[in-house]
VOBA-1610 file (N, C-alpha, C; in pm, whole numbers, padded with zeros to 5 digits, always signed):
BEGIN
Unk-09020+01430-00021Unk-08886+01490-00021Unk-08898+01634+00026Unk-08860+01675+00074Unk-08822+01794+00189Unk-08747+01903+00088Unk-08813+02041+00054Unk-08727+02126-00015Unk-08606+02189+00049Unk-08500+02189-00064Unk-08340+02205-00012Unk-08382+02335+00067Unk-08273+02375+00192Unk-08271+02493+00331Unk-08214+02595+00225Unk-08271+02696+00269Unk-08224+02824+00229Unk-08059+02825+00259Unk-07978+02904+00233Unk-07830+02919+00233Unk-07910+03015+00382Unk-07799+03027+00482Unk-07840+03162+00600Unk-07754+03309+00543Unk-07874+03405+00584Unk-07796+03523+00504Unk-07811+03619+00627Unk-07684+03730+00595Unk-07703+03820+00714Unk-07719+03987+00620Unk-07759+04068+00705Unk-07827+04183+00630Unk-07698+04270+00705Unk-07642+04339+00573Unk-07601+04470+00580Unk-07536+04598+00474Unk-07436+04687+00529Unk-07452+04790+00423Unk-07363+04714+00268Unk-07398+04671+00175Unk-07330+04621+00105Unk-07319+04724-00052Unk-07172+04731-00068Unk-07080+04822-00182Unk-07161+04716-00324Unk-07137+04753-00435Unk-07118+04690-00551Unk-07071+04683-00661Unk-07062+04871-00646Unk-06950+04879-00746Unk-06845+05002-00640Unk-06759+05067-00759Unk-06697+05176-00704Unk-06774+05293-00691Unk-06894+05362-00740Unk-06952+05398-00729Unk-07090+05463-00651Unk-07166+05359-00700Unk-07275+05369-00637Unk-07309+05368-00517Unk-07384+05449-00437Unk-07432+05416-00312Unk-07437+05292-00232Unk-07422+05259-00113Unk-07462+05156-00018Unk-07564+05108-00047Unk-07577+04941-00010Unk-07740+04944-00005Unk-07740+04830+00107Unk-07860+04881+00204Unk-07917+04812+00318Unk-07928+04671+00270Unk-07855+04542+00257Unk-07971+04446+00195Unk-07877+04309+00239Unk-07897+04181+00167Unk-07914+04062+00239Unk-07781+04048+00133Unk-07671+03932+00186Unk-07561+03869+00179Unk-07525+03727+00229Unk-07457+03641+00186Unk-07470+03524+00244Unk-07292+03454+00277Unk-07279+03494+00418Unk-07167+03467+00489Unk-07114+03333+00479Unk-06973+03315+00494Unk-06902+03254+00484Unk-06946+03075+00556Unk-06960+02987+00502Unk-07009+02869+00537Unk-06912+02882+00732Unk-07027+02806+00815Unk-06962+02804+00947Unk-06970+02708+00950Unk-06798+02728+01046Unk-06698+02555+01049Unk-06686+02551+01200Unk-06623+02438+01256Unk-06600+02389+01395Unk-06512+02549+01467Unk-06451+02593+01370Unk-06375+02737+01433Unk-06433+02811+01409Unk-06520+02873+01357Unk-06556+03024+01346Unk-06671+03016+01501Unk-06696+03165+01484Unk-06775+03231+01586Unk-06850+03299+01537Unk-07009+03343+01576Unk-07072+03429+01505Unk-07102+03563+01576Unk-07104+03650+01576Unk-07137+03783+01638Unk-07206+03874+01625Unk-07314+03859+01721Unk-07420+04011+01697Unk-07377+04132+01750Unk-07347+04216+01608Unk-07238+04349+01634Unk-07324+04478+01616Unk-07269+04528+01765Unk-07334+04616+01817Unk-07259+04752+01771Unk-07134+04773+01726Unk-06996+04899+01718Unk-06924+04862+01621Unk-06919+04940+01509Unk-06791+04908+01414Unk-06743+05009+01383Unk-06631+05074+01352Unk-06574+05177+01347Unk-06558+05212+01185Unk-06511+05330+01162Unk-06515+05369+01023Unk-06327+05391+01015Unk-06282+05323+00885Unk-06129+05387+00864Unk-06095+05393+00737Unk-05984+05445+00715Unk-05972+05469+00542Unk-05969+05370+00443Unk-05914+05309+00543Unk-05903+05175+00453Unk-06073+05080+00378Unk-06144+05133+00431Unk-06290+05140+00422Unk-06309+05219+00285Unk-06265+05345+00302Unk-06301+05421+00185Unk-06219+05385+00038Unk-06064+05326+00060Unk-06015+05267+00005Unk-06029+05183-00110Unk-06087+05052-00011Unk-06169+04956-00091Unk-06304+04982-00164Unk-06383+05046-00063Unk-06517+05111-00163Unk-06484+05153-00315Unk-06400+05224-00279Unk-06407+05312-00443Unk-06246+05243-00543Unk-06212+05097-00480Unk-06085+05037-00540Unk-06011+05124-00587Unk-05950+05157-00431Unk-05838+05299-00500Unk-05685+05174-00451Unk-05696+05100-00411Unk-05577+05014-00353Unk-05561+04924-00493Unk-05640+04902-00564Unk-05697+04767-00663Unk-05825+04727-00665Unk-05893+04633-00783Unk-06042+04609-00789Unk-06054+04543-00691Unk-06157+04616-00633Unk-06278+04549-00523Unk-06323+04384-00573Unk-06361+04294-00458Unk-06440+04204-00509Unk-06591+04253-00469Unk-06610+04299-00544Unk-06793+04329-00506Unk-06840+04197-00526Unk-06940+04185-00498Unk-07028+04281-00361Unk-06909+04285-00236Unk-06969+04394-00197Unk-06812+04399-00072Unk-06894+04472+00060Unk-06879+04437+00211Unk-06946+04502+00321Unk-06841+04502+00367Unk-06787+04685+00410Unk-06693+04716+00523Unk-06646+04711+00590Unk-06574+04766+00736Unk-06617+04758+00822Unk-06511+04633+00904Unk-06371+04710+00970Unk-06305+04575+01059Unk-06261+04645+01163Unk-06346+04712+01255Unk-06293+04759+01374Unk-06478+04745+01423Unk-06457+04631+01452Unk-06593+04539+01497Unk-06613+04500+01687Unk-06677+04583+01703Unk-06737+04504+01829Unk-06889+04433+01862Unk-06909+04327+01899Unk-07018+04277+01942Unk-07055+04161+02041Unk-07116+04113+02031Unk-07125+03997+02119Unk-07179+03839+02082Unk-07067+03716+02116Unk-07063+03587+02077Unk-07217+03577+02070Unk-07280+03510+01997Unk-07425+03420+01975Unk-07384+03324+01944Unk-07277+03226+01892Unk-07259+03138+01878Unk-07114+03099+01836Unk-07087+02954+01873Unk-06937+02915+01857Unk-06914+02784+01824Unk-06848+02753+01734Unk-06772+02668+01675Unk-06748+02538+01745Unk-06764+02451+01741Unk-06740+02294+01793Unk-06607+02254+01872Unk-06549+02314+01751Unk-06362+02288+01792Unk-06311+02399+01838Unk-06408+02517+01891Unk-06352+02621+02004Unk-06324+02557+02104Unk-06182+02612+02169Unk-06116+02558+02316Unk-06196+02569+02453Unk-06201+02540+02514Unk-06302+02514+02624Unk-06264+02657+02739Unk-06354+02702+02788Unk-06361+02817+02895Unk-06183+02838+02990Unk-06124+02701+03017Unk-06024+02654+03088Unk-05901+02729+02991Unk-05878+02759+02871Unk-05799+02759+02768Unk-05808+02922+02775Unk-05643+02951+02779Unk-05621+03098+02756Unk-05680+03188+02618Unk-05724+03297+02672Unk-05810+03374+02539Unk-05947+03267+02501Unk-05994+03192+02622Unk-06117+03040+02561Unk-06233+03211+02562Unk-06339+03203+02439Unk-06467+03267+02431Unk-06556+03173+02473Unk-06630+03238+02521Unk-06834+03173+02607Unk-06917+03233+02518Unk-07026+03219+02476Unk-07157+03250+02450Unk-07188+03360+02510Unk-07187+03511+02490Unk-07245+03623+02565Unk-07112+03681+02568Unk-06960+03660+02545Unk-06876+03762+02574Unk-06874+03880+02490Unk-06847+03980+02513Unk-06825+04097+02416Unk-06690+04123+02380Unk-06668+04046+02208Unk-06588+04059+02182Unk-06547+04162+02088Unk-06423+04157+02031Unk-06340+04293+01892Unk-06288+04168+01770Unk-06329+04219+01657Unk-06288+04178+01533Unk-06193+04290+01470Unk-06052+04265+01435Unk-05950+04374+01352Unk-05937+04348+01209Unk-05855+04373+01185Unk-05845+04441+01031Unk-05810+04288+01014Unk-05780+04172+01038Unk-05755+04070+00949Unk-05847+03940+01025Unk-05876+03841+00946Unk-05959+03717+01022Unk-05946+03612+00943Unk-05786+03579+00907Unk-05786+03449+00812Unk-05589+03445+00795Unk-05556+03352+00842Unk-05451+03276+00815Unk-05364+03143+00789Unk-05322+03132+00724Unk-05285+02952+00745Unk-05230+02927+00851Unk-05196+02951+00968Unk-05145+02875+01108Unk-05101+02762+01137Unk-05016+02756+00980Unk-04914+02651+00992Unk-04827+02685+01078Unk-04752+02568+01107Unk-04614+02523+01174Unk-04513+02579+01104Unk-04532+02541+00945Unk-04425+02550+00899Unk-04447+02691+00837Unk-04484+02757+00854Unk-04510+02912+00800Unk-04437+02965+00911Unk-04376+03037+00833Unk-04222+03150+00932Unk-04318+03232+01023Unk-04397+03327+00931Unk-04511+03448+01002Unk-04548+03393+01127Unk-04667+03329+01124Unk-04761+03236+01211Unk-04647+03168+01317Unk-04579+03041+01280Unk-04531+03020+01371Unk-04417+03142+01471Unk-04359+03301+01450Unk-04351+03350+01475Unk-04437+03450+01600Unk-04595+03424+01563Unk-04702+03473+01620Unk-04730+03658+01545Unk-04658+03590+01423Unk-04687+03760+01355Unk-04749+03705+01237Unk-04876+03651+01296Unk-04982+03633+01179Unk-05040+03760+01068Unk-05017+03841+01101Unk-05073+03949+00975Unk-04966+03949+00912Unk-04862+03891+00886Unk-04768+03893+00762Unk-04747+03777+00725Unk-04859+03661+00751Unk-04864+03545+00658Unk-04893+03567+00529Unk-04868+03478+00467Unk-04881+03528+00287Unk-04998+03501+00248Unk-05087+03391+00339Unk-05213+03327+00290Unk-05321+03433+00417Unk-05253+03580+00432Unk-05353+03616+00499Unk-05505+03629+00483Unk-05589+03669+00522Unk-05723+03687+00518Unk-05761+03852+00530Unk-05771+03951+00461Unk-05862+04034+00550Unk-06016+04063+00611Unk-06024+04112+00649Unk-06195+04072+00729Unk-06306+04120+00666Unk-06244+04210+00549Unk-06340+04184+00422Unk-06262+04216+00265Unk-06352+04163+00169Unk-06243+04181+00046Unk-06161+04091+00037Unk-06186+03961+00142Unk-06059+03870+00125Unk-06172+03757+00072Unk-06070+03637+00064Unk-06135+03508+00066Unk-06092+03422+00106Unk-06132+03326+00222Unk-06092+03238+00312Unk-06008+03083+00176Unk-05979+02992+00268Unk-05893+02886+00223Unk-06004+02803+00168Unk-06095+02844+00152Unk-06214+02726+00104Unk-06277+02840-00049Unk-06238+02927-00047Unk-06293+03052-00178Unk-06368+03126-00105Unk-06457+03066-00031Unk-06572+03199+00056Unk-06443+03292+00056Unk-06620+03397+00043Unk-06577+03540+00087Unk-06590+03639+00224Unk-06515+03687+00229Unk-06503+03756+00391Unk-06536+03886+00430Unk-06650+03905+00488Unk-06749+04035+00485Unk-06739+04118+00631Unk-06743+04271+00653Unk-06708+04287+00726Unk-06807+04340+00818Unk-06743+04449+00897Unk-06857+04521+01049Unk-06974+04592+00975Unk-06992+04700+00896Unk-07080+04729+00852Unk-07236+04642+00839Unk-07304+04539+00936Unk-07386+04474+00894Unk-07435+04415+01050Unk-07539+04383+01046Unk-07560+04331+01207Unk-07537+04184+01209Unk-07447+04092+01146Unk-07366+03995+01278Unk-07245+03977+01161Unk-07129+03898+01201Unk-07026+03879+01147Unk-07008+03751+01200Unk-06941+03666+01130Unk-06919+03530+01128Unk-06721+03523+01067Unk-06673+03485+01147Unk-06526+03378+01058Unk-06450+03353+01176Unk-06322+03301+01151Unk-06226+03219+01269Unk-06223+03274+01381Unk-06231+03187+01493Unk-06219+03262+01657Unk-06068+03288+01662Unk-05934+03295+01623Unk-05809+03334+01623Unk-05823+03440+01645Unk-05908+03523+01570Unk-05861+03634+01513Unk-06010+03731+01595Unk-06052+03684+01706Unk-06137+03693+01806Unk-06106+03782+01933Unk-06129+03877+01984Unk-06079+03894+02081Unk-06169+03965+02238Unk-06152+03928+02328Unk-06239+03970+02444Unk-06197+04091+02488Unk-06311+04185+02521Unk-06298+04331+02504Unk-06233+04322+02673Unk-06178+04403+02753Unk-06168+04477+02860Unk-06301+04499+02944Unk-06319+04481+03018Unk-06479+04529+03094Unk-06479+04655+03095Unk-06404+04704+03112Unk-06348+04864+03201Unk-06346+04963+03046Unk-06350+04923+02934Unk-06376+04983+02811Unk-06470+04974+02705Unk-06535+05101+02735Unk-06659+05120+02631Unk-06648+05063+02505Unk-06722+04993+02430Unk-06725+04926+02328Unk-06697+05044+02179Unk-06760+05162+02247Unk-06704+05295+02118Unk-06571+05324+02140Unk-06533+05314+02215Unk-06400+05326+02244Unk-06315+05198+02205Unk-06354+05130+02264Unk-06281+04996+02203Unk-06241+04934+02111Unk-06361+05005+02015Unk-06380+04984+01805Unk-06288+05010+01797Unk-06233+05170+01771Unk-06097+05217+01676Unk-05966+05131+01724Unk-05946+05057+01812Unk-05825+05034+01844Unk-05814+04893+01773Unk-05861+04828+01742Unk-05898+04731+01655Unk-05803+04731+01555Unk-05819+04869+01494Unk-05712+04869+01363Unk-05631+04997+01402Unk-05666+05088+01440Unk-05616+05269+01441Unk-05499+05213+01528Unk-05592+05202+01621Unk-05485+05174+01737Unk-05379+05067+01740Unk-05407+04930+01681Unk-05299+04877+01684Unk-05214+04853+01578Unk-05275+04936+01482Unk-05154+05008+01373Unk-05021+05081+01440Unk-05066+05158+01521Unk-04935+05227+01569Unk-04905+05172+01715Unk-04977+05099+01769Unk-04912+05030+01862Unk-04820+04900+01819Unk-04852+04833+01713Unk-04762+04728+01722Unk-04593+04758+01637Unk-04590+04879+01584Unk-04455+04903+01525Unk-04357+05004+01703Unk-04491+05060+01772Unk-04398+05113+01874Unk-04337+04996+01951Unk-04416+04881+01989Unk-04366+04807+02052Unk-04256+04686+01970Unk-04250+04681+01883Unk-04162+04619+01790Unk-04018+04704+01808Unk-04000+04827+01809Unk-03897+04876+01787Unk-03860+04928+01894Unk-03920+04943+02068Unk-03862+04964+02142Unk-03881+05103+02191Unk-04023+05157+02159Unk-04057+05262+02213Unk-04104+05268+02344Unk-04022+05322+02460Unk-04073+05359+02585Unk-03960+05449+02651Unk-03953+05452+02775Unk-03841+05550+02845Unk-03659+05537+02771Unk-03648+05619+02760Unk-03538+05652+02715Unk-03504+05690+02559Unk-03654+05621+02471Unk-03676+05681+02346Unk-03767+05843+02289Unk-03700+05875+02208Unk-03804+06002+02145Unk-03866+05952+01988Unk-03978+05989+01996Unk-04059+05966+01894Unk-04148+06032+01831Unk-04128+06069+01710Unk-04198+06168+01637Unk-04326+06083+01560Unk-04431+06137+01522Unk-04537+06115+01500Unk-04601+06205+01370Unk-04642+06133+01281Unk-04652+06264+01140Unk-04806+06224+01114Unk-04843+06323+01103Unk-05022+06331+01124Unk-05085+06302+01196Unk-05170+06385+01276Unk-05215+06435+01391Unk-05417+06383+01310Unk-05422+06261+01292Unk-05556+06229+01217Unk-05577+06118+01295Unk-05661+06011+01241Unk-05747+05870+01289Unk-05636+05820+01363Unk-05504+05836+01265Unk-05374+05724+01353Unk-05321+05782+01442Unk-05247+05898+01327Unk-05205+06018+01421Unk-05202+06030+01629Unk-05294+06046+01605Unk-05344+06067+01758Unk-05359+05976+01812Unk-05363+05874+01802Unk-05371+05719+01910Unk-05171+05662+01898Unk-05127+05732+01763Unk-04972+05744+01835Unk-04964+05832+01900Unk-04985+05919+01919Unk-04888+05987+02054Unk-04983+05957+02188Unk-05101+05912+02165Unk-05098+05837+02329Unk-05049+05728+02317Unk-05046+05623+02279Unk-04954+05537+02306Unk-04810+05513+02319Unk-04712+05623+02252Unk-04631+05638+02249Unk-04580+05739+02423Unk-04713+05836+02485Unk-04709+05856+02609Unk-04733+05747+02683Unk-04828+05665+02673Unk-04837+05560+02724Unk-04777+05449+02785Unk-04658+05430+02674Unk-04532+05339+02683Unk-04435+05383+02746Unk-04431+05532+02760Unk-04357+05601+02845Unk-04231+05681+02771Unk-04232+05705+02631Unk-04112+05741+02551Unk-04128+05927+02655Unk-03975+05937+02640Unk-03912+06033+02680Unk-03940+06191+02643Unk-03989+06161+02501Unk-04045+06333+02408Unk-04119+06268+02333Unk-04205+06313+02284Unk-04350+06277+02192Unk-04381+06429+02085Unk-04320+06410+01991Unk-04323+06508+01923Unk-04400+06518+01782Unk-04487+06586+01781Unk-04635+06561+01694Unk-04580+06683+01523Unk-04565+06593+01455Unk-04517+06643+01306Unk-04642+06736+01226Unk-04680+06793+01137Unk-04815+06849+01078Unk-04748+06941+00959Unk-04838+06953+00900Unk-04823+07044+00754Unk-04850+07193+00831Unk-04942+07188+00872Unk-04948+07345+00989Unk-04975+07316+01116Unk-04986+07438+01173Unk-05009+07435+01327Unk-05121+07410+01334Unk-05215+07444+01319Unk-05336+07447+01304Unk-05415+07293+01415Unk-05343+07216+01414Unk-05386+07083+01499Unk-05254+07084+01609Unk-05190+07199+01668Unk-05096+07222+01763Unk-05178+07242+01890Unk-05247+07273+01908Unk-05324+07280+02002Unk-05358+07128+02071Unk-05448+07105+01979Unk-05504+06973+02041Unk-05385+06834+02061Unk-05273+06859+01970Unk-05157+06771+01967Unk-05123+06767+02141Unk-05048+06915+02136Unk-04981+06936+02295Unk-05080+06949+02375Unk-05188+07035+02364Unk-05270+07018+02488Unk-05369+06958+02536Unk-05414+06875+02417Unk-05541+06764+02414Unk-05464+06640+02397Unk-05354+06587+02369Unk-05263+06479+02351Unk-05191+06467+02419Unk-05089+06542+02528Unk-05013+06558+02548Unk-04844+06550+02497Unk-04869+06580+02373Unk-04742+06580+02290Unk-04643+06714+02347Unk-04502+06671+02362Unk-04398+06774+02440Unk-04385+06847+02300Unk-04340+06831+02163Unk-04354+06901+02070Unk-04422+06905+01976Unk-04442+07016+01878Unk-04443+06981+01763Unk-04419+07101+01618Unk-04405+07030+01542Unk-04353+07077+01380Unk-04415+07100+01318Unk-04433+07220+01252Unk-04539+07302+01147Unk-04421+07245+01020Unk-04433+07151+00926Unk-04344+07140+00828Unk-04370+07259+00693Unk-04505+07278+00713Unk-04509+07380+00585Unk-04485+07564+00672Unk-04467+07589+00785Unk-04498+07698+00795Unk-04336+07743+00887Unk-04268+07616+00893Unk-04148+07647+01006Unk-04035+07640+00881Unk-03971+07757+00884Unk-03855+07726+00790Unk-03744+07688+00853Unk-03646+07587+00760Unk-03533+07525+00838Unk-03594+07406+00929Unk-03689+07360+00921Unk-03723+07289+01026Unk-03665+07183+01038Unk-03603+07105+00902Unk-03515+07016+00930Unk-03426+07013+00942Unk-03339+07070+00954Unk-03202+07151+01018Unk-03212+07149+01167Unk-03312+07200+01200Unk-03329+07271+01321Unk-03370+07169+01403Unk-03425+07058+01409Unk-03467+06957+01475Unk-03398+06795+01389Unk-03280+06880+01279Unk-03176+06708+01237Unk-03137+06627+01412Unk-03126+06500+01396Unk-03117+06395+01438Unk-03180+06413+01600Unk-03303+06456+01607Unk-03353+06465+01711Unk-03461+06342+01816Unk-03465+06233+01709Unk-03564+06150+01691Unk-03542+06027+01703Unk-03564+05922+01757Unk-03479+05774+01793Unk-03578+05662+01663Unk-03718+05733+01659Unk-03824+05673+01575Unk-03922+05781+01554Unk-03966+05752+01396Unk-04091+05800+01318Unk-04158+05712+01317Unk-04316+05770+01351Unk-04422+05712+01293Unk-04488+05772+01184Unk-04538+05716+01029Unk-04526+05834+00954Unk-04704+05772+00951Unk-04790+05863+00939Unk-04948+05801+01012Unk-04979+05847+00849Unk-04952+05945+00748Unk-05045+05995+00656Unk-04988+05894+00542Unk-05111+05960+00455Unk-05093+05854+00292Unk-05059+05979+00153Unk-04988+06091+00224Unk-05003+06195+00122Unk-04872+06122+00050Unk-04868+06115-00120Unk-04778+06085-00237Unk-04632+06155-00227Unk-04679+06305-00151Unk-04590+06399-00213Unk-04550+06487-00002Unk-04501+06353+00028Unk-04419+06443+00193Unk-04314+06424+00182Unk-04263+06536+00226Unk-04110+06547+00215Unk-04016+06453+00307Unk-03994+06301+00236Unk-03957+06191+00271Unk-03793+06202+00358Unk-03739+06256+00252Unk-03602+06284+00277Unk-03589+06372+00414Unk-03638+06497+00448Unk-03661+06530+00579Unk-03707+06506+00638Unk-03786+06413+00645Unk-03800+06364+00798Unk-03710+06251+00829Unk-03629+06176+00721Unk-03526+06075+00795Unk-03423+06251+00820Unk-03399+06344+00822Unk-03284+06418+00895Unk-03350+06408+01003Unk-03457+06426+01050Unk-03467+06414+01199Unk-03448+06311+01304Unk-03394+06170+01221Unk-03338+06069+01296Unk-03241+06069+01359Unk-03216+06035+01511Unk-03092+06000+01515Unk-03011+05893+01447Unk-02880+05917+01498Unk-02813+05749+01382Unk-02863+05609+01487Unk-02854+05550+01342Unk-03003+05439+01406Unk-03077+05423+01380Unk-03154+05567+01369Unk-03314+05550+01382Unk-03378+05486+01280Unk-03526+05500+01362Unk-03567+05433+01271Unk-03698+05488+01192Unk-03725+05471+01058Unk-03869+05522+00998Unk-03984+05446+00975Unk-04075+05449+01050Unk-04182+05321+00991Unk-04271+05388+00942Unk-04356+05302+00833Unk-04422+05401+00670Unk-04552+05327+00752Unk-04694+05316+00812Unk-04811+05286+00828Unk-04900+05342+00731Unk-04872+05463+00729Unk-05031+05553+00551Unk-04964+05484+00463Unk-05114+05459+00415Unk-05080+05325+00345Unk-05165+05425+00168Unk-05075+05537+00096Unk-05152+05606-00013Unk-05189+05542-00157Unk-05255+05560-00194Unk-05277+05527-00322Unk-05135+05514-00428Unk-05107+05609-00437Unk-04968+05663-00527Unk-04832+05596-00455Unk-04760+05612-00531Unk-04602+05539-00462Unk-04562+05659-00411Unk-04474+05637-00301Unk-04380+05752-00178Unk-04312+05834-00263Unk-04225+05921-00218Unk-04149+06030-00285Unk-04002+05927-00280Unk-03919+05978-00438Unk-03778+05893-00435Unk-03704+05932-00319Unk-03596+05843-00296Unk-03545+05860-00198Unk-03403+05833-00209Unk-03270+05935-00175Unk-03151+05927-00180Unk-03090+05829-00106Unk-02968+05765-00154Unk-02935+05675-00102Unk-02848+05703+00010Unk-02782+05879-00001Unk-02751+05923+00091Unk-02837+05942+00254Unk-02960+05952+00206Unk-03066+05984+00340Unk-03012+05839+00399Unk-03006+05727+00367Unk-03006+05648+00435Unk-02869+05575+00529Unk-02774+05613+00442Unk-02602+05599+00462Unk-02540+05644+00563Unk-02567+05793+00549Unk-02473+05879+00655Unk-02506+05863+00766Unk-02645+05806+00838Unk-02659+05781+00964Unk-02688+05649+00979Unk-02718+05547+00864Unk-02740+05409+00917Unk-02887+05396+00993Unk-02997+05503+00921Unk-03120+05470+00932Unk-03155+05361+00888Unk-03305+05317+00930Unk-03375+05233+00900Unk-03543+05257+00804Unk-03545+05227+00704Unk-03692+05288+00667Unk-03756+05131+00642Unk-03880+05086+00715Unk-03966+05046+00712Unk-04112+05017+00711Unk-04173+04975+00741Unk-04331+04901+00724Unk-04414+04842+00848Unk-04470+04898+00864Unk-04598+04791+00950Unk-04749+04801+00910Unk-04758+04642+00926Unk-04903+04607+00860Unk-05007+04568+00997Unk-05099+04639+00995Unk-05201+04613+01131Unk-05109+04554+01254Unk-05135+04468+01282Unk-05095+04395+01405Unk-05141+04287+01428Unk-05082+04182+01532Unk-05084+04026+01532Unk-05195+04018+01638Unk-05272+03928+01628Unk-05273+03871+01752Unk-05265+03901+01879Unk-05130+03857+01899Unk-05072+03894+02039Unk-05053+04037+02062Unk-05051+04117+01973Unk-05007+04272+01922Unk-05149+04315+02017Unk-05288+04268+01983Unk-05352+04316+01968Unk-05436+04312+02172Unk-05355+04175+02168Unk-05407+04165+02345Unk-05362+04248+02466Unk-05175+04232+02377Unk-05099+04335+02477Unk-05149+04490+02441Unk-05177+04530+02355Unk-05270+04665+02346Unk-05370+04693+02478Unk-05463+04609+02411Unk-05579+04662+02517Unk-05513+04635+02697Unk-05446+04516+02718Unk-05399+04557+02868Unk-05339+04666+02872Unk-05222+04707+02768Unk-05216+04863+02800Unk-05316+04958+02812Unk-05411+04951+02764Unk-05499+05064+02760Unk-05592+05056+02845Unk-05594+04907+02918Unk-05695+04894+03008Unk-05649+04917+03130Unk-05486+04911+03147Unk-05394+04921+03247Unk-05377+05073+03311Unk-05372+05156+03172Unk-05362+05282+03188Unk-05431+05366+03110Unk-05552+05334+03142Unk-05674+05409+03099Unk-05638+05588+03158Unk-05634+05606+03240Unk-05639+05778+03258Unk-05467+05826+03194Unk-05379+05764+03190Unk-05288+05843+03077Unk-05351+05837+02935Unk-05422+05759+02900Unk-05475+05748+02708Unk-05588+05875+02764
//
């Protein structure tokens, strides 16, 4: 009789508690099915949401927990019931692909989300680590040299874009790309942008990108005015702690907010005055603490909108990179 096979394990930085240090060491990935793909990952990007989960500031961690979902690397292997080379978005053996912030959904029919093609707001989502797939496995992320789970949630890089470059957009980037393109940001819109950080700044190129009309970069000080307008190309921007009247002075100037930070305590209520009527507010900082209250007047007198966006779909995530691969020297 033949002794039972080892389980296959892959080595990387793995959390354990909230606390303690990283440790270099061995983990044992999610059983591989006719769909998954495996990937020797060469680029993973670092984001808050990383630091987040480490230290279960969102809720308890499932430790052991490995980081890490703005993943690039390259196919070593694929799944049985992957679609054949002929099949739109089909992966080969050797492509260099991107893993984002989510890698697990039910892709039912009868699921509103999914059949919509706005799989990151399925209810049975997955994230690409800290989650646990439809079978209990657990779902581990970039931090580690290969990654394994569903080819859906797979995507083929651009040739024409560096793989360090390519990481952050994974999640940074199509955090604020998929609420601009949801709501209709390009020529003839103005769009303000609040924190000039990881997100910050990949909105207002994309928001130049798409072609909106004024790109106006929000901040607690000037202090990141520089690099906003002249390293970003942002047409304005707002010192909120150092400009007095500022919301007065720039009320209903704005068609859409992107609000990029996770601070508890921003002055919520002024920045919907800078909407036009209409507009709209989308909340992406995603903080520990709950938002500042909010009058029911802020929302009335102009028939704003205050909402939400969670990463991006799929499809969110393809039409991205042709933008960025399209118009690489405006980003």
């Amino acid at each position: 009789m033949s002794p039972p096979t080892e389980p296959d394990t892959f080595k990387g930085w793995v959390a354990h508690d909230a606390k303690s240090p990283l440790t270099y060491t061995t983990y044992t990935p999610k059983p591989f099915t006719p769909t998954d793909v495996e990937i020797s990952i060469s680029h993973c990007g670092i984001c808050g949401t990383d630091i987040h989960t480490l230290r279960s500031g969102w809720g308890p961690t499932d430790y052991p927990c490995v980081v890490g979902h703005e993943i690039i690397g390259t196919v070593t292997r694929l799944g049985s019931a992957i679609a054949s080379d002929s099949a739109p978005h089909a992966l080969r053996l050797g492509d260099r692909v991107g893993v984002g912030a989510q890698s697990g959904a039910c892709l039912r029919a009868d699921c509103e989300a999914c059949a919509d093609d706005e799989e990151s707001y399925c209810a049975r989502m997955t994230g690409t680590y800290n989650g646990r797939y439809s079978d209990k496995s657990k779902s581990y992320g970039g931090f580690a040299d290969k990654w394994r789970g569903p080819a859906h949630f797979v995507f083929r890089i651009p040739d024409s874009l560096p793989s360090a470059e390519a990481a952050p957009l994974l999640c940074a980037g199509v955090t604020v790309f998929a609420p601009m393109r949801k709501y209709g940001v390009g020529p003839g819109k103005t769009v303000g942008v609040v924190g000039v950080g990881g997100l910050g700044h990949l909105g207002i190129l994309f928001a130049r990108a798409l072609g909106a009309d004024r790109v106006v970069a929000i901040s607690r000080s000037s202090g990141k005015k520089a690099d906003a307008v002249s390293g970003l190309g942002a047409d304005g921007f707002i010192a909120t702690g150092e400009e007095k009247g500022w919301a007065k002075k720039y009320s209903r100037s704005l068609d859409v907010i992107l609000c990029t930070v996770s601070a508890h305590d921003m002055p919520f209520a002024q920045y919907l005055r800078l909407l036009k009527r209409d507009g709209t507010f989308v909340q992406v900082g995603a903080p520990e603490d709950a938002l500042p209250p909010l009058m029911a007047w802020s929302l009335i007198q102009k028939g704003v909108k205050v909402t939400g966006s969670n990463i991006g779909s799929p499809g969110d995530i393809r039409a991205m990179y042709v933008l960025e691969n399209g118009k690489k020297a405006k980003l």
